[in-house]
py3Dmol code that shows the C-alpha trace and the ligand (Angstrom):
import py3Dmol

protein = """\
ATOM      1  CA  UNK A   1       0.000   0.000   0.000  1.00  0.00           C
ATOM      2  CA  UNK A   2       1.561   3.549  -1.064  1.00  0.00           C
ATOM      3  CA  UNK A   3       0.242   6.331   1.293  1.00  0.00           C
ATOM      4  CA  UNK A   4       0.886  10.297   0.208  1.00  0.00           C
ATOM      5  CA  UNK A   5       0.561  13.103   2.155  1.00  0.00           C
ATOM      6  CA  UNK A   6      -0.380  16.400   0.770  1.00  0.00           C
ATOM      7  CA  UNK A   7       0.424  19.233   2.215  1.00  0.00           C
ATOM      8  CA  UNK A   8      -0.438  22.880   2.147  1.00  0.00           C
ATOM      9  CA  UNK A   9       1.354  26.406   3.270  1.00  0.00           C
ATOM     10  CA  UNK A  10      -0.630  29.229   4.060  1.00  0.00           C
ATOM     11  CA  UNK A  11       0.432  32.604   2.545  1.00  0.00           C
ATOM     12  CA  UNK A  12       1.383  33.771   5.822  1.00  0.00           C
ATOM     13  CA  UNK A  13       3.265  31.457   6.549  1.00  0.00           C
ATOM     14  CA  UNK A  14       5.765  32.727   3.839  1.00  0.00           C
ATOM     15  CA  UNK A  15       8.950  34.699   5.337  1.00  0.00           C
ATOM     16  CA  UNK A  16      10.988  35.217   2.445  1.00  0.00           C
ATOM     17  CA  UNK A  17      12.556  34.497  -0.507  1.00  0.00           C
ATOM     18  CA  UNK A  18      16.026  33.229  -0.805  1.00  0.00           C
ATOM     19  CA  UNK A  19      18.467  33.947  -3.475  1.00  0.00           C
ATOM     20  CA  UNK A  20      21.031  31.143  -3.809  1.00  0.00           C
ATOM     21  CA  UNK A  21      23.728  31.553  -6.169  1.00  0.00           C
ATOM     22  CA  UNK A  22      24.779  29.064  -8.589  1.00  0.00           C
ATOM     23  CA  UNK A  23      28.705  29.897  -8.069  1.00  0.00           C
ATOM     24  CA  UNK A  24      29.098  30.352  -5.182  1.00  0.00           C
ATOM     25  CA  UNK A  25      26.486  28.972  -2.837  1.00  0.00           C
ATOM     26  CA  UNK A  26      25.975  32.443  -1.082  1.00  0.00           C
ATOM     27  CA  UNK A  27      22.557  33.223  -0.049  1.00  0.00           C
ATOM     28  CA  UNK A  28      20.316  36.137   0.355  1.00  0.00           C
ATOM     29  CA  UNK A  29      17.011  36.515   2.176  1.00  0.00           C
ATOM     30  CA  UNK A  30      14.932  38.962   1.301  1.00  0.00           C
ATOM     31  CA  UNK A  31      12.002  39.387   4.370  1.00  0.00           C
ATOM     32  CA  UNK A  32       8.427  39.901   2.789  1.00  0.00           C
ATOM     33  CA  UNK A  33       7.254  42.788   5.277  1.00  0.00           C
ATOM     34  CA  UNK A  34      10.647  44.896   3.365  1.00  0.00           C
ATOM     35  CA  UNK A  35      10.623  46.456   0.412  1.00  0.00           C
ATOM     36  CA  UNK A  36      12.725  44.139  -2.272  1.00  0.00           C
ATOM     37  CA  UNK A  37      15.034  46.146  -4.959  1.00  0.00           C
ATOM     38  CA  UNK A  38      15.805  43.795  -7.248  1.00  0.00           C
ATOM     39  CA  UNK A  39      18.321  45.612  -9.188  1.00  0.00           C
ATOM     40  CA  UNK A  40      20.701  45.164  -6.463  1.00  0.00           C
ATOM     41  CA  UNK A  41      20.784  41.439  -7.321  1.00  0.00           C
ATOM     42  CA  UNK A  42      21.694  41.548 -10.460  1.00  0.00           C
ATOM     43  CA  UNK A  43      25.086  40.281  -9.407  1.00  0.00           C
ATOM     44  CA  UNK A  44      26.095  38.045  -6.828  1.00  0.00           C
ATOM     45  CA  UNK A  45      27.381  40.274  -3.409  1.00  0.00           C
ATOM     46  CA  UNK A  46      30.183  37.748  -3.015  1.00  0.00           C
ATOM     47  CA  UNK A  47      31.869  36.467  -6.394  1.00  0.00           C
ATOM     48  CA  UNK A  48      30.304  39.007  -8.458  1.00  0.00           C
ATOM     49  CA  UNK A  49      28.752  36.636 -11.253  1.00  0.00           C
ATOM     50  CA  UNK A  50      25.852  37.814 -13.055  1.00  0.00           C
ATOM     51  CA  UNK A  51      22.649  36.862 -11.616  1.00  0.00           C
ATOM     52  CA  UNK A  52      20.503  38.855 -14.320  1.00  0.00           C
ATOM     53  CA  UNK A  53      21.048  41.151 -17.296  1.00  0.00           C
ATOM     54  CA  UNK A  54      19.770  44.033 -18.349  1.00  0.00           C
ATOM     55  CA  UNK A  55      16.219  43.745 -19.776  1.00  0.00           C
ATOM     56  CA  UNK A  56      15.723  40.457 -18.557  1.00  0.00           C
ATOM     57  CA  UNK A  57      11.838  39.698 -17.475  1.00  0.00           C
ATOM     58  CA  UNK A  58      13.169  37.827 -14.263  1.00  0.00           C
ATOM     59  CA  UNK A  59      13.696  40.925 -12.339  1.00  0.00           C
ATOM     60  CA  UNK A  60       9.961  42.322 -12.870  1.00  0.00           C
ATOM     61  CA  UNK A  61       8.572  38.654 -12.089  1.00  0.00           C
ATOM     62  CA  UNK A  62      10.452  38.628  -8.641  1.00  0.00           C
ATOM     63  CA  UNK A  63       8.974  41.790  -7.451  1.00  0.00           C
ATOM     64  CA  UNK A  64       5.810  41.039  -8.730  1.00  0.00           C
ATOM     65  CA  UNK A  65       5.667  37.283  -7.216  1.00  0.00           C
ATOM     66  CA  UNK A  66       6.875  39.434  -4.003  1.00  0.00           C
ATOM     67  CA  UNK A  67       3.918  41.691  -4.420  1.00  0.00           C
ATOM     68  CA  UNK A  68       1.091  39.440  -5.261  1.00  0.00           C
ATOM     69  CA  UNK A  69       1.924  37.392  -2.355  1.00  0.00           C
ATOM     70  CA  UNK A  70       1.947  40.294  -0.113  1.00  0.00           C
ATOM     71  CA  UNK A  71      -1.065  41.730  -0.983  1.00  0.00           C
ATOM     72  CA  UNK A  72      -3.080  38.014  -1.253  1.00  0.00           C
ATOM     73  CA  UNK A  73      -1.945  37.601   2.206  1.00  0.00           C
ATOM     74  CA  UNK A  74      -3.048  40.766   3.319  1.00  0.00           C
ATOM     75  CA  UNK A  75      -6.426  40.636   1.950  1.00  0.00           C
ATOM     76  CA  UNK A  76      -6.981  36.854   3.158  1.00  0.00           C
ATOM     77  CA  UNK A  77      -6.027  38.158   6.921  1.00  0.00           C
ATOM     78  CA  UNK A  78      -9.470  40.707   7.192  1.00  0.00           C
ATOM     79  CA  UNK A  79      -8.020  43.478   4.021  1.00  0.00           C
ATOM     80  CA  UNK A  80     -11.846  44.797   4.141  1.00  0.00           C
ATOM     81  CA  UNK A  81     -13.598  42.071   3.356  1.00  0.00           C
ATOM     82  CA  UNK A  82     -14.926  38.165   4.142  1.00  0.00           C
ATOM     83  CA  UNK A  83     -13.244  35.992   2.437  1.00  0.00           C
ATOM     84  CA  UNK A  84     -15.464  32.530   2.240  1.00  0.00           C
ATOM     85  CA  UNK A  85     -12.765  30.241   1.450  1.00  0.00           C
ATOM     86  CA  UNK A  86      -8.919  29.424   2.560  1.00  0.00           C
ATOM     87  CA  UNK A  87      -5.904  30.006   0.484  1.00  0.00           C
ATOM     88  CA  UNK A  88      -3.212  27.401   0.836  1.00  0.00           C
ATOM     89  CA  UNK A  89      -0.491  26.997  -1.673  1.00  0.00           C
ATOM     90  CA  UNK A  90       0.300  22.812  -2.616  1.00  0.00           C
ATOM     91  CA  UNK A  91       4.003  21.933  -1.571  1.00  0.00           C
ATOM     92  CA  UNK A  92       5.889  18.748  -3.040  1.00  0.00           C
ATOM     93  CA  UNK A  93       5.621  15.950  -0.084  1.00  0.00           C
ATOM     94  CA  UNK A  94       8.580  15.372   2.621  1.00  0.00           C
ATOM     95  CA  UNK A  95      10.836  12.912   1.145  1.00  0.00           C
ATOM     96  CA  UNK A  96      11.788  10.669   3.867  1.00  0.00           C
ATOM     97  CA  UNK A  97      15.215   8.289   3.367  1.00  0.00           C
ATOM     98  CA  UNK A  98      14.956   5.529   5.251  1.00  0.00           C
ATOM     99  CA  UNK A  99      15.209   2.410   3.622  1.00  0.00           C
ATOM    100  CA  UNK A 100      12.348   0.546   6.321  1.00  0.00           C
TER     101      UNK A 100
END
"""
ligand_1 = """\
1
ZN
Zn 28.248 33.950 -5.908
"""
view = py3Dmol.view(width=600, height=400)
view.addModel(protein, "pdb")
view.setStyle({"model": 0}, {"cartoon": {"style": "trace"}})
view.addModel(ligand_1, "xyz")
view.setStyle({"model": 1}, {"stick": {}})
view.zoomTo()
view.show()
């Protein structure tokens, strides 16, 4: 018999998003109640390699995906209306490695 568990994160449960580079291994966090400027990571703060160019779309989809989740959590948590459902984003299932 296989079991799976789903599971579920609420939007407020989200802290942050990290920034790992693939170089170096250096990480940022970048706290959701803060303001993000993305520009400043368009280079890694320890070995310098490029994390974006110039014109690329994945600076505008990190502050947006910053934004959206921000403001969904703040209108889910009483932002001047009922909701009449839950919000809960799907997350992949614990692996677990024991051989048993
Ligand atoms: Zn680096």
């Amino acid at each position: 018999m296989t079991i799976q568990a789903k599971r579920f994160m609420e939007l407020s449960d989200i802290l942050g998003m990290r920034l790992r580079c693939n170089e170096c291994s250096t990480e940022i966090l970048v706290p959701f109640d803060r303001e993000i400027r993305v520009k400043k990571f368009r280079t890694c703060p320890h070995c310098n390699a490029a994390w974006t160019t110039n014109g690329t779309s994945i600076e505008n989809a990190i502050e947006e995906a910053m934004q959206t989740v921000r403001v969904l959590a703040n209108l889910l948590q009483g932002g001047g209306f009922r909701a009449g459902f839950s919000l809960t984003l799907e997350i992949k299932p614990e692996t677990c490695d024991d051989k048993d």
